[in-house]
N, C-alpha and C positions, 0 to 999 in steps of 0.2 A: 472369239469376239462375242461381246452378248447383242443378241438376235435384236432387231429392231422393233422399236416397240415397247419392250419386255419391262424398261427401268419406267416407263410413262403408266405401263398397267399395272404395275408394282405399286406407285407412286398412289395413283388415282385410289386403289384398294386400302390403304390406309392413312385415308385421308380422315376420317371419322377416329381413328386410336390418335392422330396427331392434334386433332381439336381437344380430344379428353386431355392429351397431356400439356396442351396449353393454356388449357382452361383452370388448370390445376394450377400450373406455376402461376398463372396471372391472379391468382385465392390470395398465394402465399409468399407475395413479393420481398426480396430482402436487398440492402444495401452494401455496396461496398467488396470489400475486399473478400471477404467472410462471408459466405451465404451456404452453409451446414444443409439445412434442408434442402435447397435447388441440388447441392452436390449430390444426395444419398437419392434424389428424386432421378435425377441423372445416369449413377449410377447403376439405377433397378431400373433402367428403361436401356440400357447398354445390355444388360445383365441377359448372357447366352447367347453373345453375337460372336462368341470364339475372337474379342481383340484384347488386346493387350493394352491394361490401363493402368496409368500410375495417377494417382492426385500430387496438389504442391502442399509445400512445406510452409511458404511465407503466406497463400490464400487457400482457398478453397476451389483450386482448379481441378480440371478432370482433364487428363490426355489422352486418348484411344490409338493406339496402331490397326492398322485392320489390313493383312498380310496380304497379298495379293497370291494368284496361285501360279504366275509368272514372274522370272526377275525382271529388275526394271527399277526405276528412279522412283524418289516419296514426291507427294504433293501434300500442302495443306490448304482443311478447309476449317474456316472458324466462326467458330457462334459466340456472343457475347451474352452476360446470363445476368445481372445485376438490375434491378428497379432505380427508381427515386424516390427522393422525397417527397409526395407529393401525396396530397388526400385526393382521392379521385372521386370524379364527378358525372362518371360517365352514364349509371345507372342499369348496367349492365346486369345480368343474373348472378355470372358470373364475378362479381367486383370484389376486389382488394377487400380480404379479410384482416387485413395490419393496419391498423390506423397508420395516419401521415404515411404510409408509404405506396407505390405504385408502379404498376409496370406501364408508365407514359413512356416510354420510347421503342415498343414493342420488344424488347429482348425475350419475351417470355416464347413468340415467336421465332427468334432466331435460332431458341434452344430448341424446339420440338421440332425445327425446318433442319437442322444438321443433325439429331435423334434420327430424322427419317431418312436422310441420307446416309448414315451411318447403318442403318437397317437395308436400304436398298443395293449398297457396293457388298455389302458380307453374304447376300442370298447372290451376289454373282461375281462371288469373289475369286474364284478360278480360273477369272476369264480377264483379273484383272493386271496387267503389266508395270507392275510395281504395287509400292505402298502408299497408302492413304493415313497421315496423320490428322483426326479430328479434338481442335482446341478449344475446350469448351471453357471461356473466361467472365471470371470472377471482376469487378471491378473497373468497367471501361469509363463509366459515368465521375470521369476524375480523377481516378484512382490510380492510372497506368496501371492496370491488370496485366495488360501485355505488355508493359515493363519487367515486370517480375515474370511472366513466364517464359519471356527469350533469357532472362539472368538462369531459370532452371533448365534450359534446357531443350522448350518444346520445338527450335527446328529442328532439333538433331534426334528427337522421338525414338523414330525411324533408325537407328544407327547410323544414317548421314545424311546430309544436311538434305531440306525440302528443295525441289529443284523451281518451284512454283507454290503463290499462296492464293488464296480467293477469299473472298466473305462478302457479304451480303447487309444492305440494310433497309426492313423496312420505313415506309413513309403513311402518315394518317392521311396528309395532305398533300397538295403540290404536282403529284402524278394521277393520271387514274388506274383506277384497280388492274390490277394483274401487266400492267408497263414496266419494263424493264429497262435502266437506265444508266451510263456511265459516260466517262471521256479518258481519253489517254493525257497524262502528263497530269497536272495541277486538278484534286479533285474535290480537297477541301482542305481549309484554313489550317495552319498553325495554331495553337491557343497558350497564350501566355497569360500574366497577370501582373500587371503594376498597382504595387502597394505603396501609401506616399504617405507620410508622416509631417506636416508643418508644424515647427516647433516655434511659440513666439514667447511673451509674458504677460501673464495675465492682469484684469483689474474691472474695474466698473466700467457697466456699457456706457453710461455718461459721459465718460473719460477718455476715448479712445487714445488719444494723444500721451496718456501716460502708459499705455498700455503698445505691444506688439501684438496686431488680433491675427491668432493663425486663420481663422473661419475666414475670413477677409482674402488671404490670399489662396487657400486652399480653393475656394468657388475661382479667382483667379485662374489659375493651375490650371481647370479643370476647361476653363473657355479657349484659352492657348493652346493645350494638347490637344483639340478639337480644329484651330488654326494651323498648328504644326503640322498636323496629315494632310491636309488640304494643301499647304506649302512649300513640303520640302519634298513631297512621296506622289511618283505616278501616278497618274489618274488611270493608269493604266496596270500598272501592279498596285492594289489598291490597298489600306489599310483601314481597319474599322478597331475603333477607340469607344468602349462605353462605359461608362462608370456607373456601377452598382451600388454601391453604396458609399455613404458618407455619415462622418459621426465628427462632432464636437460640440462642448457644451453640456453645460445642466440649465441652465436659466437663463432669460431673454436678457438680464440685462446686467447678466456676469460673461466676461471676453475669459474665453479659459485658457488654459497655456497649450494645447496644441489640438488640433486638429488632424484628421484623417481622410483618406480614400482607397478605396478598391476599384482597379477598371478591368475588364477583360478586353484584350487587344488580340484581336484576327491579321493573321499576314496571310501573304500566298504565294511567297519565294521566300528562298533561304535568305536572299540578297536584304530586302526588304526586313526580314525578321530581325535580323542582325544591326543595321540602319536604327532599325523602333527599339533596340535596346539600349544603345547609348543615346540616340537623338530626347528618350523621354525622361530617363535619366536626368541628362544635360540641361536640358529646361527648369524641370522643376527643383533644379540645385540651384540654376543661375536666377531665375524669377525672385528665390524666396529673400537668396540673397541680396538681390536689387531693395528688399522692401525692409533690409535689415533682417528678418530671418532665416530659419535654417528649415532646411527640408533633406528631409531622409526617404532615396526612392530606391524600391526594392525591383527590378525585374526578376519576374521568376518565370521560366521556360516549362513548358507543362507538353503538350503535344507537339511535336513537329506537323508541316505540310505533309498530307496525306499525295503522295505522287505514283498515279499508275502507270505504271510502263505500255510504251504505246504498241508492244509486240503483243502483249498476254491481251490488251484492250480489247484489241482488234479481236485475237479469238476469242475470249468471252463475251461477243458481243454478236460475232459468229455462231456461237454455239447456242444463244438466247434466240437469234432470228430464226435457226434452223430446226429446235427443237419446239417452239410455238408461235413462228409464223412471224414476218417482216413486221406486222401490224404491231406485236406485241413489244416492238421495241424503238427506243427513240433515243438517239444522241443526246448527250448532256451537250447544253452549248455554253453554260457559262458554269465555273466551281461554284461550291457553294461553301458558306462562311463557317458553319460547324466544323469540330476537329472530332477527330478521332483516333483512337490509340493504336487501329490496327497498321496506322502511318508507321508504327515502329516494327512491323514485321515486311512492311515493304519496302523500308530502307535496308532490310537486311537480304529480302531476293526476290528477284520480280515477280509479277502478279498485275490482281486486278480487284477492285473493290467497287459491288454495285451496288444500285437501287433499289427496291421494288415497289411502286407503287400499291395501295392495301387499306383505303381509303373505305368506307362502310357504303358510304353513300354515292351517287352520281356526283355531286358539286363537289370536288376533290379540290376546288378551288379557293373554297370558302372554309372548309373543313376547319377544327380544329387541329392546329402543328403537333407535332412529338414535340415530348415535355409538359404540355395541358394538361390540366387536370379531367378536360373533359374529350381529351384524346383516344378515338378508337380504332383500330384496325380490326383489316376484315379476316375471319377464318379460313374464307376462301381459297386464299393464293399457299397456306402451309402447304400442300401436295405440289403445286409448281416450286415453291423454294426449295423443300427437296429435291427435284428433279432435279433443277437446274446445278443443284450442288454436286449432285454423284454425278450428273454428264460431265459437267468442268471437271472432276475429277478423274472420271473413266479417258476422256480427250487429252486431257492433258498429260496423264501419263504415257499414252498413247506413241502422242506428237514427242515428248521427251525422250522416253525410250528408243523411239527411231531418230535422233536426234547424232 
């Protein structure tokens, strides 16, 4: 067993090399599926921990095994590594050397918080009762990055499958600094996308009446599927419909021949996700053609519900109060509306996916949200997110092994 204590003054001791390497990757943010440099930054920061790494074929993933020196079951733990789009604004010393792009949702944090947990299980790795698969993913911000690395392989790392997963995500806002946070079952939204096309025929704005104006019913469309969730969908499993944008038209007083929208729609049951796929559809087929037009609607399924098993819940939430104190931890009481991709490694075996509040300032209320361009977290909590990653890791194999 490693001695009590030992992984917290591990932690605490390189807390200072975990800020240089986050302060790096937050210079040098990259998007998407593809991020070369975060990989090879990655990679030299693994570099002498005796694991076993392979990268992906389809992104720029990085997988680590990191052997344990008893047999015993794998577990995984996973960092997300991708930035956004986003010019940042935060004023920092440290700030995004890429123009338009940024690490507004702290990933650059997540990488150097499982970096140091990957550091802390290898110096006591002899003591540990199985394997540790660490997923370091390319592309969560839309991309399904952990799409393509359950397609290559990474529960099975390990040569068989993970018997438990974990991950973490910081918050700029919403919690205060150094809280730690989750719920069993429903933890955050679905993310789909309805793309809608009204197709009419065009003519002079003067004219209406010689003319079918798509613009006319597409703003339509858009007040109804705002009525449909309110009408047909629990207030209780609840469903969020926003439309982002809309495009038709060149000139005020030409009616063009069609019309467009994009909405991003949140579910929070499978029940529900499935209902908002045909129910929006069916609308804006049946509306265009009540006005004599045609509508063309796209559902497209991007994230599934993010659903934590209420077994692994309870101990990671266990191991959060026990390793920093009841204070430092607070039940999620309602999900929250953001998706996430790591939904797709928890449909495949249980786990637990948490919070960490990381907010700069006291007002954690008022803060700037992840996604801001003037979004910041604090340095502070990298030495507890390691922590908290190699105990769930060290526990959980633990608990499985004796299982």
């Amino acid at each position: 067993m490693i001695r009590s204590g030992a992984l917290r003054e591990d932690a605490e001791a390189m807390q200072d090399e975990l800020v240089q390497l986050r302060h790096a990757l937050h210079r040098r943010p990259e998007v998407g599926l593809q991020l070369p440099w975060t990989q090879e930054t990655v990679l030299s920061a693994l570099d002498g921990l005796g694991l076993e790494v392979s990268t992906g074929t389809e992104l720029t993933s990085v997988t680590a095994v990191l052997r344990g020196g008893r047999p015993g079951p794998a577990v995984l733990l996973r960092g997300d590594m991708d930035a956004l789009p986003v010019q940042e604004q935060t004023g920092v010393d440290y700030t995004s050397q890429v123009d338009g792009t940024m690490h507004a949702c702290g990933h650059d944090l997540h990488t150097a918080m499982l970096v140091g947990a990957a550091r802390l299980l290898s110096a006591h790795r002899e003591s540990l009762a199985g394997d540790v698969v660490l997923m370091f993913q390319p592309g969560e911000e839309g991309w399904d990055g952990a799409g393509y690395m359950l397609r290559e392989g990474v529960l099975d790392a390990a040569g068989s499958r993970v018997t438990s997963a974990y991950g973490m995500h910081v918050m700029s806002a919403m919690s205060p600094r150094g809280e730690f946070t989750t719920r069993p079952g429903t933890l955050m939204a679905a993310s789909d996308e309805l793309r809608v096309t009204v197709r009419g025929s065009g003519g002079h704005g003067s004219a209406p009446h010689l003319a079918r104006d798509p613009i006319s019913v597409a703003a339509q469309l858009i007040g109804d599927l705002q009525t449909m969730v309110t009408r047909q969908f629990d207030v209780f499993d609840p469903v969020v419909l926003t439309v982002g944008l809309f495009s038709g038209g060149t000139k005020r007083n030409i009616i063009p021949d069609e019309a467009t929208f994009q909405a991003t729609v949140r579910t929070f049951s499978a029940e529900a996700r499935e209902r908002m796929r045909v129910a929006s559809v069916r609308l804006c087929e049946s509306v265009a053609a009540g006005y004599g037009l045609e509508a063309e609607a796209l559902y497209l399924e991007e994230y599934p519900v993010t659903v934590n098993d209420p077994t692994h819940t309870a101990f990671a939430a266990g191991v959060a109060q026990e390793v920093f104190g009841e204070e430092r931890y607070a039940p999620k009481v309602y999900p929250q509306s953001g998706s996430e991709d790591f939904s797709r490694v928890l449909a495949e075996v249980p786990g637990c996916y948490l919070f960490l509040g990381a907010a700069v300032g006291e007002d954690h209320a008022t803060a700037p949200n992840n996604h801001s361009p003037r979004a910041e977290f604090s340095d502070a909590v990298l030495s507890d997110g390691a922590l908290l990653h190699a105990e769930l890791a060290v526990r959980a194999l633990e608990r499985d092994a004796a299982a």
